[in-house]
C-alpha positions as a Python dict, from the first residue, in 0.01 Angstrom:
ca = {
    (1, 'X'): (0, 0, 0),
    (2, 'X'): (394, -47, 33),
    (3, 'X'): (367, -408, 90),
    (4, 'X'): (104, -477, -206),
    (5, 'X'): (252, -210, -447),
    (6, 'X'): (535, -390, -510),
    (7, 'X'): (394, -704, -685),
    (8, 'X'): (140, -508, -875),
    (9, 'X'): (187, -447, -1247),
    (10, 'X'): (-81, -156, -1247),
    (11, 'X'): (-120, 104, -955),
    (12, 'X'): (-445, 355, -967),
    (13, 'X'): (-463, 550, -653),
    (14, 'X'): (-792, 821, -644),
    (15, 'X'): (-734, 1008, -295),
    (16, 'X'): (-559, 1331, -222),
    (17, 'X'): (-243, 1435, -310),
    (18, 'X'): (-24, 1718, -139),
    (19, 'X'): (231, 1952, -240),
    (20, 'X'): (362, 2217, 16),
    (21, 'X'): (556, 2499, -154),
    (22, 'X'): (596, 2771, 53),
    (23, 'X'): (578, 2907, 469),
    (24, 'X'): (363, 3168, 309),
    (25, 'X'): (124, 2983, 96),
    (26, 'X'): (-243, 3033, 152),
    (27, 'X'): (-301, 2671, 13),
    (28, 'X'): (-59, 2553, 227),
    (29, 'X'): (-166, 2667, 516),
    (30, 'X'): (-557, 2519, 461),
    (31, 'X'): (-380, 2209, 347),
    (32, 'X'): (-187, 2172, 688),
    (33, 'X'): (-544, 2289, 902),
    (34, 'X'): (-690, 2018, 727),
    (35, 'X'): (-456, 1731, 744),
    (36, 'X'): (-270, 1824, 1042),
    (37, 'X'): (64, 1992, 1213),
    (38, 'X'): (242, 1656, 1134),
    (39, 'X'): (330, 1749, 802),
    (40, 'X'): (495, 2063, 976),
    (41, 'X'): (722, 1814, 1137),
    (42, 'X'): (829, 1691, 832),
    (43, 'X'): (823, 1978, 624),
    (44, 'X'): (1141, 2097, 910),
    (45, 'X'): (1353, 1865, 725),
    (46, 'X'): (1335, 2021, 405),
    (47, 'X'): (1356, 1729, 204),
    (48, 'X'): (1254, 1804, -106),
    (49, 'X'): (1072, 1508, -148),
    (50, 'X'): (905, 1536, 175),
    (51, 'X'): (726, 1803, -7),
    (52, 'X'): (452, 1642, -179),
    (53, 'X'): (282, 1257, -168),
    (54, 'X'): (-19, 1163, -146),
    (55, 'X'): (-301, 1080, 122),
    (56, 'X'): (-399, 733, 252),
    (57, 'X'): (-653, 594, 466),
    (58, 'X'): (-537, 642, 844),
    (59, 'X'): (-423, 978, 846),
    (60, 'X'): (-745, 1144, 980),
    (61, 'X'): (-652, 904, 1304),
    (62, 'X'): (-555, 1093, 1628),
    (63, 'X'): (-160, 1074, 1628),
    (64, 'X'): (106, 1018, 1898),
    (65, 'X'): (424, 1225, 2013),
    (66, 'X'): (635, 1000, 1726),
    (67, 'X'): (626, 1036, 1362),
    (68, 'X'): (543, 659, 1249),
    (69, 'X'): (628, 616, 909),
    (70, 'X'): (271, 444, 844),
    (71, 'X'): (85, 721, 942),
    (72, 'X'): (-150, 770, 630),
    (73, 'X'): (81, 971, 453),
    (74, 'X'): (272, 845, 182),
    (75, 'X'): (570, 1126, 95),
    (76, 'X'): (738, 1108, -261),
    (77, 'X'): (1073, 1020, -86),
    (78, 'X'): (862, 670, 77),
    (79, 'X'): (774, 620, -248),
    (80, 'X'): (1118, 629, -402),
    (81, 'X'): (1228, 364, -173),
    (82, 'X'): (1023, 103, -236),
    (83, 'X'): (1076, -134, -541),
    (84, 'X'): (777, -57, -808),
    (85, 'X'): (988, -226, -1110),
    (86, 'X'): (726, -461, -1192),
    (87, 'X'): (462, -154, -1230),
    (88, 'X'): (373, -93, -1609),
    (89, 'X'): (199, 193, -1511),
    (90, 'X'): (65, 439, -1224),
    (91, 'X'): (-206, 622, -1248),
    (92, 'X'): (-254, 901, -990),
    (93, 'X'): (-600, 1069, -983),
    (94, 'X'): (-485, 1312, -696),
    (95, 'X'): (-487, 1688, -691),
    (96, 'X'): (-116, 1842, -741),
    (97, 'X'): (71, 1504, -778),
    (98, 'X'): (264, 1630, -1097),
    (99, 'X'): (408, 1941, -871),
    (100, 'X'): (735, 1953, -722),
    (101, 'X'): (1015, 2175, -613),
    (102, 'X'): (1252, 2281, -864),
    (103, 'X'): (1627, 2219, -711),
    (104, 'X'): (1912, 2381, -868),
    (105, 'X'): (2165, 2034, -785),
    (106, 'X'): (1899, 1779, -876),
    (107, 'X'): (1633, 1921, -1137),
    (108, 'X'): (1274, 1855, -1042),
    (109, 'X'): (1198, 1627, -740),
    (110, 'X'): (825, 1518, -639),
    (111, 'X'): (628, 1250, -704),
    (112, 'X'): (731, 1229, -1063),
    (113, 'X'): (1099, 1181, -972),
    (114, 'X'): (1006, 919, -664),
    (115, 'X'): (810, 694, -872),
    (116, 'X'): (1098, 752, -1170),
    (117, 'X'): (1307, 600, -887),
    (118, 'X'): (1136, 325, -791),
    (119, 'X'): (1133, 187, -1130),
    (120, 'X'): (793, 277, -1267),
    (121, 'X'): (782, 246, -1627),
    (122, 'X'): (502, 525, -1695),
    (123, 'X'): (338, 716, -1454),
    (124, 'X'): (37, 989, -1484),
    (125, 'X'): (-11, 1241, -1209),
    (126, 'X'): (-182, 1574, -1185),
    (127, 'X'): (-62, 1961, -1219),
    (128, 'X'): (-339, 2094, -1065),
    (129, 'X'): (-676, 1982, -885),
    (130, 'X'): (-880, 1730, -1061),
    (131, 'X'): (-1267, 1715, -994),
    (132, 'X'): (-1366, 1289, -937),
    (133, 'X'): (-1635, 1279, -1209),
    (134, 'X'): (-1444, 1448, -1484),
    (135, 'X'): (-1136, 1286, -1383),
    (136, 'X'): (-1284, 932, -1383),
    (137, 'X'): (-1454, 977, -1716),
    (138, 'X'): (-1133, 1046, -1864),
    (139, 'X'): (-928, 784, -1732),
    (140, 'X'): (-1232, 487, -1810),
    (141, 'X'): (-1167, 616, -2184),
    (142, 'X'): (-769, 625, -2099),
    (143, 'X'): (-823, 275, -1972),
    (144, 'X'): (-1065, 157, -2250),
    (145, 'X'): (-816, 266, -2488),
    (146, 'X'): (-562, 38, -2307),
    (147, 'X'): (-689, -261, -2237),
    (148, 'X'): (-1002, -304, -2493),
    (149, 'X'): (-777, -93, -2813),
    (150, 'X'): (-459, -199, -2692),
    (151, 'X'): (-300, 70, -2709),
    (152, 'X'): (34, 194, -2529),
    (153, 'X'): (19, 438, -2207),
    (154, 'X'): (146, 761, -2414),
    (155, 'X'): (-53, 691, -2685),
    (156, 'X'): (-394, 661, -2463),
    (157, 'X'): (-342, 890, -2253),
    (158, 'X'): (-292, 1141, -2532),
    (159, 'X'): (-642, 1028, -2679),
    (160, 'X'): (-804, 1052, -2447),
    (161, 'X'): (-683, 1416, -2405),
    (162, 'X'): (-782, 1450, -2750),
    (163, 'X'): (-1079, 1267, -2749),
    (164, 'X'): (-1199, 1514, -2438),
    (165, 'X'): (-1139, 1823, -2588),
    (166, 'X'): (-1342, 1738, -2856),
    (167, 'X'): (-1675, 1726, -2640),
    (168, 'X'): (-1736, 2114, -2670),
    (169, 'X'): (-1842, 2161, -2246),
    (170, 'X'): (-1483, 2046, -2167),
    (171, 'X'): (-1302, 2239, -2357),
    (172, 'X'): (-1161, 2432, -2104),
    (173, 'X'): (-811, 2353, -2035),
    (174, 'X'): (-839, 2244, -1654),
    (175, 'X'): (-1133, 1994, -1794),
    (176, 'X'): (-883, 1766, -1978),
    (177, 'X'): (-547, 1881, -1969),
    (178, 'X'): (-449, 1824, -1591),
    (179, 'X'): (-289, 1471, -1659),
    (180, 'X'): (55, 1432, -1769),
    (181, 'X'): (224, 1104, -1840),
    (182, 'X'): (549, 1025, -1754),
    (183, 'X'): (785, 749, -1895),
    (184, 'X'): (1029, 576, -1789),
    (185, 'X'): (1362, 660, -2026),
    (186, 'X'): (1501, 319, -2019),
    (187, 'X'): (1114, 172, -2090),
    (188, 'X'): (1000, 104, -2452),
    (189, 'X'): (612, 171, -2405),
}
């Protein structure tokens, strides 16, 4: 991923995404059962943008005594240091990749801020869980919108939204309003 990502102009990852928020958290706790103590390791640091990232092939592997930094986890603060100017736009079809850890010196840091950082010009994560089917029928009609209508990320993204919430079995909220885009300030869509 690091070594490809950075010549792509378009990034769509569909995997899982992480976010650990508290010592206490239920969800937390299942999330660390199921992909391992070696997120405890990092968590130690505290970084805030060890926090959340997302999930890559190679992390169900057994694991040695060192922490390799290609271990099948990709943490918001790897992301921030690679160079992902030539990305138009990334989509992430993860659960939680919008979340992040408010911080009273910095604002908001998570994946939104690491891809910010590595120059993406728009980028769509996830507040909450996203189920595959209903998150891969709305981003074919983001994409259709895109490439076949031409139309710019924001704009898509927001009809499609629309365009969902019209079909009367997904009107529930957590059917069509997970996605948030994200642009770029200095980026003219």
């Amino acid at each position: 991923f690091k070594a490809m990502s950075q010549e792509a102009h378009w990034l769509h990852l569909s995997t899982h995404g992480f976010f650990l928020e508290s010592e206490d958290s239920k969800e937390e706790k299942n999330i660390l059962d199921a992909f391992t103590e070696r997120r405890l390791a990092l968590k130690q640091g505290t970084h805030p943008l060890l926090l959340s990232g997302i999930v890559l092939a190679g992390a169900n592997l057994p694991k040695t005594q060192e922490i390799n930094m290609d271990d099948g986890y990709l943490t918001a603060q790897e992301i921030a240091t690679l160079d992902l100017s030539k990305v138009h736009c990334a989509v992430f079809s993860c659960c939680d990749t919008g979340l992040g850890k408010s911080e009273l010196a910095t604002g908001f840091s998570g994946l939104k801020t690491a891809l910010t950082a590595a120059g993406v010009n728009h980028s769509i994560i996830t507040l909450w869980s996203v189920l595959e089917q209903q998150s891969g029928n709305q981003l074919s009609l983001f994409y259709s919108y895109v490439f076949q209508y031409k139309m710019p990320v924001t704009q898509a993204i927001n009809k499609t939204q629309r365009s969902t919430l019209q079909i009367s079995k997904f009107r529930h909220p957590c059917l069509w309003a997970s996605f948030l885009c994200y642009s770029n300030s200095m980026v003219k869509d």
